[in-house]
RODO-2510 file (C-alpha; in nm, 4 decimals, decimal comma):
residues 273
     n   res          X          Y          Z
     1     x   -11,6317    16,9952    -0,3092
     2     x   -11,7638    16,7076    -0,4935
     3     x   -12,0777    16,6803    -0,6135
     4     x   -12,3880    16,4760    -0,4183
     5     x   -12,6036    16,1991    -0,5796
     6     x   -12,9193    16,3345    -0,6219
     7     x   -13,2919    16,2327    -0,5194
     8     x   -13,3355    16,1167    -0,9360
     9     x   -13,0427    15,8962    -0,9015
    10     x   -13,1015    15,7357    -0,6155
    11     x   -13,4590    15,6897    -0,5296
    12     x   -13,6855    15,4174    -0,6727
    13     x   -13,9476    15,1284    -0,5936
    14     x   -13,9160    14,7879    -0,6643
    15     x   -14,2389    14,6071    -0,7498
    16     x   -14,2486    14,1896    -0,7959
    17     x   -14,5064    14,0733    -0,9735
    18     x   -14,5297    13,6160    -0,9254
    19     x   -14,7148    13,3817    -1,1341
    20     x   -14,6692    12,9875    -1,2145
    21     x   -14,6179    13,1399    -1,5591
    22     x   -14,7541    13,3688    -1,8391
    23     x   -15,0768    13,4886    -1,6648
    24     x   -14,9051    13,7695    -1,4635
    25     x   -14,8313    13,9547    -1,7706
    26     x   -15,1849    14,0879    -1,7635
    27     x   -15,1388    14,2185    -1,4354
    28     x   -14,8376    14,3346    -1,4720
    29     x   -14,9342    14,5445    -1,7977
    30     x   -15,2292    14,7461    -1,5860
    31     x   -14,9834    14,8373    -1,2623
    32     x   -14,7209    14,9795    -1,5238
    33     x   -14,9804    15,1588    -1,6319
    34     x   -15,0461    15,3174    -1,3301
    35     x   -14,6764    15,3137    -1,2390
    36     x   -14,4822    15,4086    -1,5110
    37     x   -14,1428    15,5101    -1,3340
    38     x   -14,1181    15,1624    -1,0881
    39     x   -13,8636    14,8822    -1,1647
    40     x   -14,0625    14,5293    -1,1735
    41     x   -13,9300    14,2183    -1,1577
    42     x   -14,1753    13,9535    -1,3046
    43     x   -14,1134    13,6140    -1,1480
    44     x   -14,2494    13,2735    -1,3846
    45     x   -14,2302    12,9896    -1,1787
    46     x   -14,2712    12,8040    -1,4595
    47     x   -14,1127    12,4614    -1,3549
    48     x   -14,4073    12,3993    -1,1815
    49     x   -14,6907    12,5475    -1,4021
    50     x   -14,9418    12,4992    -1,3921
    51     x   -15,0121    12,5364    -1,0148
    52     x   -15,4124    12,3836    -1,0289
    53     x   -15,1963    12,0029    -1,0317
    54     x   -15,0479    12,1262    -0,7418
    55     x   -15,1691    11,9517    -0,3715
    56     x   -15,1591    12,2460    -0,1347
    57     x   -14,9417    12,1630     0,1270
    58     x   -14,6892    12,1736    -0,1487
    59     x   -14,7889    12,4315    -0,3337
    60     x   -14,7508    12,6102     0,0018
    61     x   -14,4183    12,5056     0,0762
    62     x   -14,2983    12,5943    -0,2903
    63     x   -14,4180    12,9319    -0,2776
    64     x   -14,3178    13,0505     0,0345
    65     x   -13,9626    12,8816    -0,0110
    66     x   -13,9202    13,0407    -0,3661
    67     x   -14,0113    13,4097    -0,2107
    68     x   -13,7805    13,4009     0,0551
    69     x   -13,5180    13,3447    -0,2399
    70     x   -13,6738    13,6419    -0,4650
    71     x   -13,7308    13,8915    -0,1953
    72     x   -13,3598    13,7906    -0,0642
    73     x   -13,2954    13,8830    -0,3839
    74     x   -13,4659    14,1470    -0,5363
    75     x   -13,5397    14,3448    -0,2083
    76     x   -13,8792    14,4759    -0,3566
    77     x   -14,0740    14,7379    -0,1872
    78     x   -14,4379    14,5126    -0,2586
    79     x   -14,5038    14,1514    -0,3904
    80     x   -14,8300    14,0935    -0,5934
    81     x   -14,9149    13,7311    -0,6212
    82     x   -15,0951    13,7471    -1,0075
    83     x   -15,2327    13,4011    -0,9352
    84     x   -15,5714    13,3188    -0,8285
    85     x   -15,4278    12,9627    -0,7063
    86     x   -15,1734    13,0999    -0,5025
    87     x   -15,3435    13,3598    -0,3546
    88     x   -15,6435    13,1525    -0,2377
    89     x   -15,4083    12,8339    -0,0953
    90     x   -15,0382    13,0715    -0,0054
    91     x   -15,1136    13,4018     0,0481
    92     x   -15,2034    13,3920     0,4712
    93     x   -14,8480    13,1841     0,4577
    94     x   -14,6418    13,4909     0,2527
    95     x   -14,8093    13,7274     0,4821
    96     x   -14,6856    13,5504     0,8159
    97     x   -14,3329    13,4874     0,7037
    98     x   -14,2556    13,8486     0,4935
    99     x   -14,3084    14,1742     0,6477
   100     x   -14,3371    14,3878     0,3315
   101     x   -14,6917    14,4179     0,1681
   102     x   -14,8513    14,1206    -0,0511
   103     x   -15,1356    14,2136    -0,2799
   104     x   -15,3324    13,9018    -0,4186
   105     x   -15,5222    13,7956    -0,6769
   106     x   -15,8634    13,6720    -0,5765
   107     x   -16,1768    13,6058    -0,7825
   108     x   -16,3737    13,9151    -0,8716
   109     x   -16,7291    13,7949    -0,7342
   110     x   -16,7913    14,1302    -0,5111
   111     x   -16,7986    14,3571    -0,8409
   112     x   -16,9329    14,0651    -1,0332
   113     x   -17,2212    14,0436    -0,8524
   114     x   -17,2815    14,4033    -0,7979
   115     x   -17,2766    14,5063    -1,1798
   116     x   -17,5315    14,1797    -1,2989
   117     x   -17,8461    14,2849    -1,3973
   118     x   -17,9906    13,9268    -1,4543
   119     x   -17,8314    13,8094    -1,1384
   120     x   -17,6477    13,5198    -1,3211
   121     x   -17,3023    13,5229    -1,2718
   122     x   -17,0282    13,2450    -1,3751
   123     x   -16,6657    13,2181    -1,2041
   124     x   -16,4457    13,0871    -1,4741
   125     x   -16,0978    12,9357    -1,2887
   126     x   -15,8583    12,6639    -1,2624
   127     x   -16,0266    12,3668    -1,0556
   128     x   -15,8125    12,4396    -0,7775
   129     x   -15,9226    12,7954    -0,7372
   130     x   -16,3360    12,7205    -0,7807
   131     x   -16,2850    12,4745    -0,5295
   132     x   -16,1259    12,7015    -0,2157
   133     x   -16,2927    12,7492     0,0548
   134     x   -16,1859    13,1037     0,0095
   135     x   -16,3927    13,1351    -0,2759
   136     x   -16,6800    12,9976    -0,1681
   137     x   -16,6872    13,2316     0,0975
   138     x   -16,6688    13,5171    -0,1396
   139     x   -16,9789    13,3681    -0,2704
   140     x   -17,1445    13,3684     0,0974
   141     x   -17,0428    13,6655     0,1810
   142     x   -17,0765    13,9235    -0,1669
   143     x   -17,3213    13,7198    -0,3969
   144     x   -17,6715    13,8033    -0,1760
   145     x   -17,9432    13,7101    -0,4422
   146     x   -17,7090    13,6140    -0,7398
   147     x   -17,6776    13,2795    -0,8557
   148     x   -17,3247    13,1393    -0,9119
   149     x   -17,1921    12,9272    -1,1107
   150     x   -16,8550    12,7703    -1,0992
   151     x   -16,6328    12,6245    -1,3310
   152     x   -16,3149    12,4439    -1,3227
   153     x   -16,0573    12,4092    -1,5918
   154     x   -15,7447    12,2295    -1,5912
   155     x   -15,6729    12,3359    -1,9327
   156     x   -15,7312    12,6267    -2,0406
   157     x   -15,4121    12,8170    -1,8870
   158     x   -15,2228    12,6062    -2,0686
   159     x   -15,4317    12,6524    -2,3585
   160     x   -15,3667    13,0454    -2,3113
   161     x   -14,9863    13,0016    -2,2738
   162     x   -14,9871    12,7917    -2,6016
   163     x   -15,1912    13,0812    -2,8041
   164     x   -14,9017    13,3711    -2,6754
   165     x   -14,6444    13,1399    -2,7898
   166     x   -14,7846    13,1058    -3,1050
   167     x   -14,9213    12,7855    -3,0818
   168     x   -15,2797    12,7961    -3,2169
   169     x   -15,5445    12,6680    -2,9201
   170     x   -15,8396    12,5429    -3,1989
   171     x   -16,2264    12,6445    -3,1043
   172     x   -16,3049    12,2757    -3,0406
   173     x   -16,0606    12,2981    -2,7843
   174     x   -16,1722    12,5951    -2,5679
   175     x   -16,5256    12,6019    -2,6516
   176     x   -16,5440    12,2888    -2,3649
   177     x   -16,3934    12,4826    -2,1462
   178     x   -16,6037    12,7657    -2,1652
   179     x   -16,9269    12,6243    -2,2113
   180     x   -17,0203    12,5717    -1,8676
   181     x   -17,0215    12,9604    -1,7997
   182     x   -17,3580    12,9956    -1,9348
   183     x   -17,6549    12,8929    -1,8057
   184     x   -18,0151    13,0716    -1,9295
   185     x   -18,2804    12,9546    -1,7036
   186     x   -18,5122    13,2209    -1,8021
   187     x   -18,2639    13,4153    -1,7045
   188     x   -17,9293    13,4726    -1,8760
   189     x   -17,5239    13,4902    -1,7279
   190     x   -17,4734    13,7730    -1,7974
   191     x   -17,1339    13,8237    -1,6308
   192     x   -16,8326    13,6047    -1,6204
   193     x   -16,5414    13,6703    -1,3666
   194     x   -16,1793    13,5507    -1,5209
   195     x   -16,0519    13,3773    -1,1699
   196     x   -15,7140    13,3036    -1,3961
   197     x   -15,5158    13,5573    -1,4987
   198     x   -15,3908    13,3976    -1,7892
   199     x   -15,7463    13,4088    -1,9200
   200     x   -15,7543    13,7514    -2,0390
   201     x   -15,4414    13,6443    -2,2461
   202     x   -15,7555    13,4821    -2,4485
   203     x   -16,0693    13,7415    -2,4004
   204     x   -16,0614    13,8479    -2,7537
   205     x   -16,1476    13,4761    -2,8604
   206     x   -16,3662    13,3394    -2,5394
   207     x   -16,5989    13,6687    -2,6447
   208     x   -16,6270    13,5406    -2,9647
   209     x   -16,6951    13,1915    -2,8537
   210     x   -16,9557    13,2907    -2,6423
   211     x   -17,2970    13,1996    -2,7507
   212     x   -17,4111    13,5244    -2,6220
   213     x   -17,2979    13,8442    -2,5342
   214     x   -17,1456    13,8887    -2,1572
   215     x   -16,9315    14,0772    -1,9735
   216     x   -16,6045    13,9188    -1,8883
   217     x   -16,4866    14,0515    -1,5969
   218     x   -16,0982    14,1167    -1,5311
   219     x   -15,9449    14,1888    -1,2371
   220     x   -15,6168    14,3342    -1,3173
   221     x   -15,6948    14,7186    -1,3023
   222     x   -15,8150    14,6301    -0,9485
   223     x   -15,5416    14,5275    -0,8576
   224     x   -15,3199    14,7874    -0,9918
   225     x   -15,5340    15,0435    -0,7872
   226     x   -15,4841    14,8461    -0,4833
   227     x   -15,0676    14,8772    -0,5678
   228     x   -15,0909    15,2241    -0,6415
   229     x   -15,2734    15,3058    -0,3125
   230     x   -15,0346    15,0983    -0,0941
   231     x   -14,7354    15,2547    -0,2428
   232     x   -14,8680    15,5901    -0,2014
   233     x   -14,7108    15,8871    -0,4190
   234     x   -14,3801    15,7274    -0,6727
   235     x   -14,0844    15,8479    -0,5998
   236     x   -13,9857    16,1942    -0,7460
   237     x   -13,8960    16,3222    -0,9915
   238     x   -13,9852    16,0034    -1,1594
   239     x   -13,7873    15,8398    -1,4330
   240     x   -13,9231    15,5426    -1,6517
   241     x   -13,9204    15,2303    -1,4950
   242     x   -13,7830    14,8742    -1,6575
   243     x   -13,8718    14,5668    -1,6011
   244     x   -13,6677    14,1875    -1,6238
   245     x   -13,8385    13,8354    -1,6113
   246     x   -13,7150    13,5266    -1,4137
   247     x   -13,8418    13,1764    -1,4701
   248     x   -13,7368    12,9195    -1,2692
   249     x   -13,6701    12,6805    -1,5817
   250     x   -13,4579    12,9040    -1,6761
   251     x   -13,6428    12,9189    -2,0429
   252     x   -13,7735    13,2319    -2,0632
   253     x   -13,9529    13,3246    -2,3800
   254     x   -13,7810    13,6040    -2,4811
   255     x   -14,0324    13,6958    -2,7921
   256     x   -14,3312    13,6832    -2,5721
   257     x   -14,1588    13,8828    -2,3275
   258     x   -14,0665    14,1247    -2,5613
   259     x   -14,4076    14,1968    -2,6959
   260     x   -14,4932    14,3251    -2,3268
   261     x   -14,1610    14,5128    -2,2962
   262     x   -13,9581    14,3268    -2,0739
   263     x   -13,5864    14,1761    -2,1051
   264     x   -13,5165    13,8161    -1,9407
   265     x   -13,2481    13,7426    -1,6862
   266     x   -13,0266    13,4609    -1,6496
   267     x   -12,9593    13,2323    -1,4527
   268     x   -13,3225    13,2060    -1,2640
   269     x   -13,3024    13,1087    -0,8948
   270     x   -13,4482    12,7652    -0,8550
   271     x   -13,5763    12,7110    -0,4882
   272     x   -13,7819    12,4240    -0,3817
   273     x   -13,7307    12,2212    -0,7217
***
């Protein structure tokens, strides 16, 4: 009689993780954390990063184009968007043409505001993302008697992608960026939520820019709960997972990539160019 594929050789989740470019590694690191035996595919779509230049409508019509292509594709059990930018302008759009599960990336005022003690909280994001109406109604609806402050920068993503590369981003150049973040009205920000994922690329030096101490607040872990709970228990017996990168350019940077583990893949599809 011959012998049956087993459970171990067959079974397995698929989990895409999207950005406009580097940012999504930071995500991406915290759910393979938490999921250790899924395959990921990490998706750059680089060609047009960085999405805050983007108008919407096209933005929109990029997005959705691109993950028809990728889940056509890929076939991935769940898609996490690890971009503030598209979440807040693409993500109702994903959800209306794809059935399977989309897990955004959305600014972290809720927990921001909960945890401040002086009640002085900053949202530090691209301009597109500070100026959503979706997150202004995260401000309505979770700040109550917190003050909020937000800030808009069109350059430090790319600042952030230029320091991974090895490209050194000088203090004159981000302190600008990040100035804004703190105000001290007799009372002090004392939180400061990183609405770009490609900002915690960079914590290590926007802490020791800051002209005081604050918490800066990242929402990646969130998010990997969130994927762990809608995937429910991994597949079992589990087996380590591996991971390959696409960028629409079809550049990938093969030494970042390897720093966070994961091989590239060629050619990259390149939808809505």
């Amino acid at each position: 009689m011959a012998a049956q594929n087993t459970v171990s050789e067959t079974v397995s989740e698929t989990i895409l993780v999207f950005d406009s470019g580097l940012g999504g590694l930071t995500v991406h690191r915290e759910i393979a954390a938490v999921r250790p035996s899924a395959d990921f595919v990490y998706v750059a779509d680089d060609l047009a990063f960085p999405y805050g230049a983007m108008e919407e409508p096209a933005l929109v019509a990029r997005v959705v184009a691109l993950m028809g292509e990728l889940i056509a594709t890929y076939r991935p059990d769940l898609v996490v968007i690890a971009c503030n930018t598209a979440s807040t302008i693409a993500l109702p759009d994903l959800r209306k043409n794809f059935s399977l599960p989309f897990v955004g990336t959305v600014p972290a005022i809720k927990p921001a505001c909960a945890a401040s003690l002086t009640r002085r909280v900053s949202v530090l994001g691209t301009e597109a993302t500070v100026k959503r109406e979706y997150t202004h109604a995260l401000i309505r609806d979770y700040a109550g008697d917190c003050q909020v402050t937000l800030v808009g920068s069109n350059k430090l993503a790319v600042y952030a992608e230029a320091e991974l590369a090895g490209r050194s981003v000088a203090d004159a150049m981000l302190t600008p960026e990040l100035a804004p973040c703190f105000r001290d009205d007799g009372a002090r920000t004392d939180t400061v939520v990183l609405a770009c994922t490609h900002y915690p690329l960079i914590v290590a030096r926007l802490r020791r820019l800051a002209p005081w101490p604050v918490s800066f607040l990242d929402p990646a872990p969130a998010i990997a709960r969130r994927v762990a709970d809608l995937l429910g228990s991994p597949p079992s017996p589990t087996r380590p997972g591996a991971t390959r990168a696409v960028f629409t350019s079809g550049h990938a940077p093969t030494a970042v990539l390897a720093r966070f583990g994961i091989r590239a893949e060629h050619p990259a599809p390149t939808a809505a160019t």
